[in-house]
C-alpha positions in Angstrom: -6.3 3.8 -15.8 -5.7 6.9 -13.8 -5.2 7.1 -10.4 -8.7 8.5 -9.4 -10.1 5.2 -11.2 -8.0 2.7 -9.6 -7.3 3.6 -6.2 -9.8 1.4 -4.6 -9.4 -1.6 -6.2 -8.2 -4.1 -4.0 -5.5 -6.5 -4.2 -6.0 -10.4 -3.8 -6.1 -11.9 -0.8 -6.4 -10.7 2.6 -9.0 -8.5 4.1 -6.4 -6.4 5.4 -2.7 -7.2 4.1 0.0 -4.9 3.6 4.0 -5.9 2.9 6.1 -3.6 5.9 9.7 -5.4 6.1 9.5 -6.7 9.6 10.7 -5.2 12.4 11.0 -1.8 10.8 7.8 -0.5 10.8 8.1 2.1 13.4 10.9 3.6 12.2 10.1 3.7 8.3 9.2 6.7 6.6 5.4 7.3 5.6 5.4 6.8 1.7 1.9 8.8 2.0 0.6 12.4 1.5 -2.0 13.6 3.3 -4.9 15.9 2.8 -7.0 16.7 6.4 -9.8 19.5 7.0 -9.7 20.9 10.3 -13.5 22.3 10.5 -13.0 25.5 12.9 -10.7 27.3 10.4 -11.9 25.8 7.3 -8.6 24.8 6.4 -7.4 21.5 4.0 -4.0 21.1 4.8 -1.7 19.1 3.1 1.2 17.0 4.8 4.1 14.4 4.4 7.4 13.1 5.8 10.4 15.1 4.3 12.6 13.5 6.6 11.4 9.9 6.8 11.1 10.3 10.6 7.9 9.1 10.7 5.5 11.8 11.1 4.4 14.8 9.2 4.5 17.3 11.8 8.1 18.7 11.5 9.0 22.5 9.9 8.1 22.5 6.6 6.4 19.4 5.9 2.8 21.1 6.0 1.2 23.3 3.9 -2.5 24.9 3.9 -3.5 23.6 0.5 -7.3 25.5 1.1 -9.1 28.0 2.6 -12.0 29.4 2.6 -11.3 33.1 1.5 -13.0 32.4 -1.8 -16.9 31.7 -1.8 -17.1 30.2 -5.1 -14.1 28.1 -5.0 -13.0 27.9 -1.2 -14.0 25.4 1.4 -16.4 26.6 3.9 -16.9 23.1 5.8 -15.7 19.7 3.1 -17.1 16.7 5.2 -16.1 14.8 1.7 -12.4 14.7 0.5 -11.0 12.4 -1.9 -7.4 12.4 -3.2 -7.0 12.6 -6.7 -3.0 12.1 -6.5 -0.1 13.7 -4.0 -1.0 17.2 -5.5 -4.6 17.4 -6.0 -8.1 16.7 -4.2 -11.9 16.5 -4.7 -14.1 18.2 -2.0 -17.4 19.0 -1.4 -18.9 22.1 0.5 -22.0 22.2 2.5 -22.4 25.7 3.0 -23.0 28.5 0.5 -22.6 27.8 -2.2 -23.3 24.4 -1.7 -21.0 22.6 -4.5 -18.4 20.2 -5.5 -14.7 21.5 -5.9 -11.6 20.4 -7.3 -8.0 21.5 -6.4 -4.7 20.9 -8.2 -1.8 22.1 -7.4 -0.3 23.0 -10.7 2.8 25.5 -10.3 3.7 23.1 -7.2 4.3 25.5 -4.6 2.4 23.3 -1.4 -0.9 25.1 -2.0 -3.8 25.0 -4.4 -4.7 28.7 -3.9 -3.4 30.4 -6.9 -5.4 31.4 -9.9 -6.7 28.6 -11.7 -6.0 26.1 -9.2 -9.5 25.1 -8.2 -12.5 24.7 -10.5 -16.2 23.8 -9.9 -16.4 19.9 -10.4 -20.0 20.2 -9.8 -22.5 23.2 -9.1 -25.1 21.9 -7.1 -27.5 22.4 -9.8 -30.0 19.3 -9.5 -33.0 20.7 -11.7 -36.2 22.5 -11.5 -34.3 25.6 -9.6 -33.3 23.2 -6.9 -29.5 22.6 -6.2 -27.8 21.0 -3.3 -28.2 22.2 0.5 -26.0 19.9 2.4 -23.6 17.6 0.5 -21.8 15.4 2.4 -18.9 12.5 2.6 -18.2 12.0 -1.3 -16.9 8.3 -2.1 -14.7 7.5 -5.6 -16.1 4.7 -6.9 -13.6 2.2 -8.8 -14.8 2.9 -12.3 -14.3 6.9 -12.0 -17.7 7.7 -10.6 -18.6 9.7 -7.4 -21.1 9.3 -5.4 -22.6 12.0 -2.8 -25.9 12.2 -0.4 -27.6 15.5 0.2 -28.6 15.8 3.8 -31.9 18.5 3.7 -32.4 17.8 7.3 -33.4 21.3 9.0 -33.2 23.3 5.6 -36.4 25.0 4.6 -37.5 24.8 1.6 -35.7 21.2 1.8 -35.0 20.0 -2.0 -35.1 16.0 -2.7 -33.0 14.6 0.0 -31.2 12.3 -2.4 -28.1 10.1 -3.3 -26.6 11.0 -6.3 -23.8 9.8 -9.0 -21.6 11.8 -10.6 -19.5 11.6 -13.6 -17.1 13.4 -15.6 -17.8 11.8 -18.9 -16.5 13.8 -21.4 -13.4 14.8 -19.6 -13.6 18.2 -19.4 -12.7 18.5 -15.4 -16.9 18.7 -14.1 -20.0 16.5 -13.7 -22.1 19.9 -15.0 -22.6 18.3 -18.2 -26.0 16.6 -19.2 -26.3 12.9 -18.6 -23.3 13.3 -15.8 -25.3 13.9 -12.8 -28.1 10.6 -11.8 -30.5 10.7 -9.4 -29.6 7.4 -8.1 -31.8 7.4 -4.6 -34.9 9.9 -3.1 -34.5 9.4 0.5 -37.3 12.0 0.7 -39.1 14.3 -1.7 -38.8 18.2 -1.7 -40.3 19.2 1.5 -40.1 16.2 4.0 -36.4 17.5 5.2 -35.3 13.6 5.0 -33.5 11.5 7.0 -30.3 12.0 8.8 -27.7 10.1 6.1 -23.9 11.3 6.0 -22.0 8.9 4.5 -22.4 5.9 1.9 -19.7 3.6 0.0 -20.7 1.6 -2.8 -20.1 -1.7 -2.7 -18.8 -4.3 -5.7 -22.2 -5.4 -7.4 -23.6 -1.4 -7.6 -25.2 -1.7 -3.7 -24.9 1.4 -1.9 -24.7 1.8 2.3 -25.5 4.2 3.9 -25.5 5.4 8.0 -29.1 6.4 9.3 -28.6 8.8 12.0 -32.5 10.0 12.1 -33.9 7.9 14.8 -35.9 9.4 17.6 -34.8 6.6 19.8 -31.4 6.7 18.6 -31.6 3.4 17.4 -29.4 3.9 14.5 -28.9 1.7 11.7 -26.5 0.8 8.2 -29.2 0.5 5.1 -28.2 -1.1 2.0 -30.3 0.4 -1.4 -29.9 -2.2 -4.0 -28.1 -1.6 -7.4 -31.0 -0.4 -9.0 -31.8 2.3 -6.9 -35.3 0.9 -6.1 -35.3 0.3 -1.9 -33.5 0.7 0.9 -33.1 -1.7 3.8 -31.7 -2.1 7.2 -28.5 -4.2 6.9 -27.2 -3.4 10.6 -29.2 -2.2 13.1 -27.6 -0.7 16.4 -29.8 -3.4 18.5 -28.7 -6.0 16.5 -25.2 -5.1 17.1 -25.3 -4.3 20.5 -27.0 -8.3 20.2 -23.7 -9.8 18.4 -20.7 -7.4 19.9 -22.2 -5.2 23.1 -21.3 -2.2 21.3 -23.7 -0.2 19.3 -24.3 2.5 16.8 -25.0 6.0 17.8 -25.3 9.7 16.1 -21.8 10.3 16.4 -21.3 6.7 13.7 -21.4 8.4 10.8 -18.7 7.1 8.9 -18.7 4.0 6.4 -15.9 2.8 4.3 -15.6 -0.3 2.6 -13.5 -3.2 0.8 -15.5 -3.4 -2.0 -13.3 -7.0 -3.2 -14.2 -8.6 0.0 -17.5 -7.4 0.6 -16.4 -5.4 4.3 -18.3 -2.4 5.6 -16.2 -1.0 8.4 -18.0 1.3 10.6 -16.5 3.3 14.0 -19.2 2.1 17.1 -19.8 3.6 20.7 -19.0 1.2 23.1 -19.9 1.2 27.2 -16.0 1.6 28.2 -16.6 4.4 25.4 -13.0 3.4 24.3 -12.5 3.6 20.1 -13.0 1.0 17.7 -13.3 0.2 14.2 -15.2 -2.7 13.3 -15.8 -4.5 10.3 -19.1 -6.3 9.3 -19.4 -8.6 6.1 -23.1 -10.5 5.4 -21.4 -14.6 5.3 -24.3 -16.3 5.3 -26.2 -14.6 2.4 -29.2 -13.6 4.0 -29.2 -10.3 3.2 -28.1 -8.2 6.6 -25.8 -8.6 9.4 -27.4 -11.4 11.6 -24.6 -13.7 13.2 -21.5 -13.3 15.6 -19.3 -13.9 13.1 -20.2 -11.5 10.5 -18.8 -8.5 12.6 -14.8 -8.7 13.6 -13.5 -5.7 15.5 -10.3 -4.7 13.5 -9.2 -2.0 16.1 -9.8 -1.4 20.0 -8.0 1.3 22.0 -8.1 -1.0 25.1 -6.3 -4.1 23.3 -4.0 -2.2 21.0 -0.1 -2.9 22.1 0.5 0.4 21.5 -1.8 2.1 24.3 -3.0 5.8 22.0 -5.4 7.9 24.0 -7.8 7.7 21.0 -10.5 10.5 21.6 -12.6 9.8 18.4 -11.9 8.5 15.0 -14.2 11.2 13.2 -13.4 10.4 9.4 -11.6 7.7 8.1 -10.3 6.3 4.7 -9.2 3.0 3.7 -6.4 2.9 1.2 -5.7 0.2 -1.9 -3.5 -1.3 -0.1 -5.1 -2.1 3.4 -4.1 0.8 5.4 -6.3 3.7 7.2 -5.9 6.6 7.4 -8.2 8.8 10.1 -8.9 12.0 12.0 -9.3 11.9 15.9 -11.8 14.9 16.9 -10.9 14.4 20.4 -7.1 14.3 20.3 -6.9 16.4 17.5 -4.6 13.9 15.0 -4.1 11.6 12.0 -3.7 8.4 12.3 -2.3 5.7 10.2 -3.7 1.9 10.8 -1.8 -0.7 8.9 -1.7 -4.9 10.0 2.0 -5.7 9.9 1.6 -9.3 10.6 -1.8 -9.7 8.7 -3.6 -11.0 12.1 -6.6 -9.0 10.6 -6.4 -6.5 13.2 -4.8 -3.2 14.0 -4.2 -3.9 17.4 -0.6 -5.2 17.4 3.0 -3.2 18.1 3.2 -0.3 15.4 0.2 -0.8 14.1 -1.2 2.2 15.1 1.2 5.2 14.4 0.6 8.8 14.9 1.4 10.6 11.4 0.2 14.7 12.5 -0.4 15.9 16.4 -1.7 18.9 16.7 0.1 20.1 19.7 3.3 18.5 18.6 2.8 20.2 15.4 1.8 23.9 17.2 5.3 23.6 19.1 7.3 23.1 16.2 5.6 26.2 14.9 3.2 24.4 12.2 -0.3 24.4 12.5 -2.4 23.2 15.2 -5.7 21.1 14.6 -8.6 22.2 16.2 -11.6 20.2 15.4 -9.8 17.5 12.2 -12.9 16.1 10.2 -12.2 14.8 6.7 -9.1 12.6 5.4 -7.3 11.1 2.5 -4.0 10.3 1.6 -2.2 9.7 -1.5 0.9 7.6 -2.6 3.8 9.5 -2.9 5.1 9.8 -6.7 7.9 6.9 -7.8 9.7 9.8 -9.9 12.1 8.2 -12.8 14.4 6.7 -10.1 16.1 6.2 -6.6 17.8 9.8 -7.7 14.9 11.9 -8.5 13.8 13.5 -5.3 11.9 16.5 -5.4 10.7 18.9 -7.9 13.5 22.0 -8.9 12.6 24.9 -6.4 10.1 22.7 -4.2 10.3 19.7 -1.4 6.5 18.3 -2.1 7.9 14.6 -2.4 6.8 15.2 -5.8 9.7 14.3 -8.2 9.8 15.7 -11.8 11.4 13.1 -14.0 14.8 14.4 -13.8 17.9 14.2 -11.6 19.7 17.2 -11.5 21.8 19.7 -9.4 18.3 20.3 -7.1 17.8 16.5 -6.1 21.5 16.1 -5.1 21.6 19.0 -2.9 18.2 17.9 -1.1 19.9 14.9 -0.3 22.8 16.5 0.7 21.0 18.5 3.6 18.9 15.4 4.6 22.5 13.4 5.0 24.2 16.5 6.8 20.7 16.2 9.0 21.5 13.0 9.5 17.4 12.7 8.9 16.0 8.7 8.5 15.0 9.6 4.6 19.0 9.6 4.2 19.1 6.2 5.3 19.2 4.3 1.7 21.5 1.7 2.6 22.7 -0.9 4.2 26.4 -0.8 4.8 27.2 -4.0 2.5 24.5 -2.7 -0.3 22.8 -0.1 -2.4 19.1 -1.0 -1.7 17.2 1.9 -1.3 14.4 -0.3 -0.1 16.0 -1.7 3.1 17.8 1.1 5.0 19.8 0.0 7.8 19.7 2.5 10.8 22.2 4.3 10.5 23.5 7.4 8.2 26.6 7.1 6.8 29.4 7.6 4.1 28.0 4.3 3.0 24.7 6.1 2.4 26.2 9.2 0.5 27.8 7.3 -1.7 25.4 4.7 -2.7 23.2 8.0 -3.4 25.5 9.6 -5.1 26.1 6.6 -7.7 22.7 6.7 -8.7 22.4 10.5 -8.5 25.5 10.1 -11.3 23.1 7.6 -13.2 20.6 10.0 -14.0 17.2 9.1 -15.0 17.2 5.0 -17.0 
């Protein structure tokens, strides 16, 4: 299975379980890259932790992967972004043209802007002259699909406002190809302009979810649309969960993911205090929506969390295969990571909340700035052949190439002399790369260097 296929299939057990040694988990490097769109430049940047401090904001250790300077193959505004691996991403575009691109990074130089680096994944072409006038979030579906609404709200003529699936069946790098694109949903037919729907996630039996923004009253709702693609019902309405939790939906909630092993829509709400949450809401009783106090658990409040973030917003937000979020704060201008260390089913806890990019911690270091952050995913970074295969010759990506050689040694060599936390292999009694100790030291040299000698098994 690739990558793109497996991503989102969950591990047994917990809802939300990931293994952090304890007691380390503030200081440990993030084993993540990151791929954020910051909407007022039209800009995908990519990021990660070349020094294992933590954080991604440091010289160096961000790169704009997109712009927008091409119309065809740019990013004018991607509220969808999935990524593929550490060096390439999936995005859609909702303005002109109105498309689905892909971007790989393939000389490996931090950017997917060189020639033949981006392609059209999908046109836009829907059919009977019609194509697409407003994709939005697109979600990667475990068995290599990907599924995208088209939001016609306030375009004229308005195509079908529609969920669709795509896939790239014959593996040529699109879903252009017949039988690839199907019209899964009509939330509307050509003309009505359609509801107000920016995000779905499928779940494990085929059933798709999506956000209904589009009430007059504001009274928003989560609809499910069975397998079949045949109706759509409410499965959370903002009264009912103002009923259960006191908090409740509104048009800024426009943001679903889900863990499609254990059945969990999470979903960000408005609350009075407006402080930020992320909630979680699972049907337990089989009836068919959310209707009891126990089928919603809040998995993250500002106000309870030990670690006492200003969060302004969480705009966007991704879970990953193995329990953690990632997320974009429109307020603060960030990116967040959310993991449960001690797998209390919350994020709420010391270090469980950890700021990966600030924008104006970024600005005075002289990287970019964020302006207005809106979509997010992050990758694992590559295992390479070994613990002495760093980096890729000419390039720091965290992107190893399958050998060890004169290039990895002296990148290790300057994160030693930096006495930087990714130099940190050791303790002082052992070569375990997996359980550094705090400090950098000779100990830590020459541990690397006796698997640096040992090449590649």
């Amino acid at each position: 299975m690739t990558y793109r296929q497996t991503r989102r299939i969950d591990r047994l057990g917990s809802v939300l379980t990931i293994a952090v040694a304890a007691g380390l988990a503030s200081a440990q490097p993030l084993d993540l890259v990151f791929f954020f769109h910051d909407q007022t430049p039209d800009v995908i940047y990519r990021a990660w932790d070349a020094n294992g401090d933590g954080d991604c904001h440091d010289p160096g250790e961000v790169t704009v992967f997109v712009d927008d300077a091409d119309m065809l193959l740019g990013i004018d505004n991607a509220q969808g972004l999935v990524a593929l691996s550490a060096t390439s991403i999936i995005a859609t575009d909702n303005f002109e043209p109105d498309n689905i691109v892909r971007f790989v990074d393939t000389n490996l130089d931090g950017d997917a802007l060189d020639a033949g680096e981006a392609s059209v994944f999908f046109s836009g072409d829907i059919g009977g002259g019609e194509t697409l006038s407003n994709p939005t979030d697109l979600f990667d579906a475990p068995d290599g699909s990907f599924w995208i609404v088209d939001v016609t709200v306030g375009v004229t003529p308005a195509p079908p406002s529609r969920v669709y699936r795509l896939e790239d069946l014959n593996e040529d790098q699109d879903a252009d190809d017949p039988g690839e694109r199907t019209d899964f949903f009509e939330l509307a037919p050509a003309g009505m302009g359609g509801p107000a729907i920016f995000d779905l996630v499928v779940g494990a039996g085929g059933e798709v979810y999506v956000c209904d923004l589009s009430d007059p009253q504001q009274i928003e709702s989560i609809d499910v649309i069975d397998p079949a693609g045949v109706a759509r019902t409410e499965w959370l309405g903002s009264d009912t969960l103002f009923g259960l939790t006191g908090q409740y939906l509104f048009s800024g909630t426009y943001e679903l993911e889900i863990d499609p092993a254990q059945g969990v829509v999470y979903f960000s709400p408005s609350t009075l205090n407006n402080n930020a949450a992320l909630l979680g809401a699972r049907d337990l009783n089989g009836s068919g929506d959310i209707d009891a106090p126990n089928e919603v658990v809040v998995f993250f409040d500002e106000n309870a969390s030990a670690e006492g973030i200003n969060v302004g917003s969480l705009r966007d937000f991704k879970r990953l295969d193995d329990g953690r979020f990632v997320a974009t704060d429109a307020g603060q201008d960030r990116v967040y990571v959310l993991e449960d260390l001690n797998t209390d089913f919350d994020f709420n806890d010391a270090g469980e909340i950890r700021v990966a990019y600030d924008g104006d911690t970024a600005a005075a270091n002289g990287e970019p700035d964020l302006i207005l952050p809106l979509s997010i995913d992050a990758a694992p970074l590559p295992a390479g052949c070994g613990p002495g295969d760093l980096t890729t010759t000419g390039s720091d990506l965290g992107v190893p190439d399958g050998l060890v050689d004169l290039s990895d040694f002296s990148y290790y060599l300057g994160l030693w002399a930096a006495d930087a936390p990714r130099a940190d292999v050791t303790p002082e009694s052992t070569c375990d790369f997996n359980v550094p100790d705090g400090a950098v030291t000779l100990s830590d040299f020459a541990c690397y260097l006796s698997v640096w000698a040992t090449g590649c098994p």
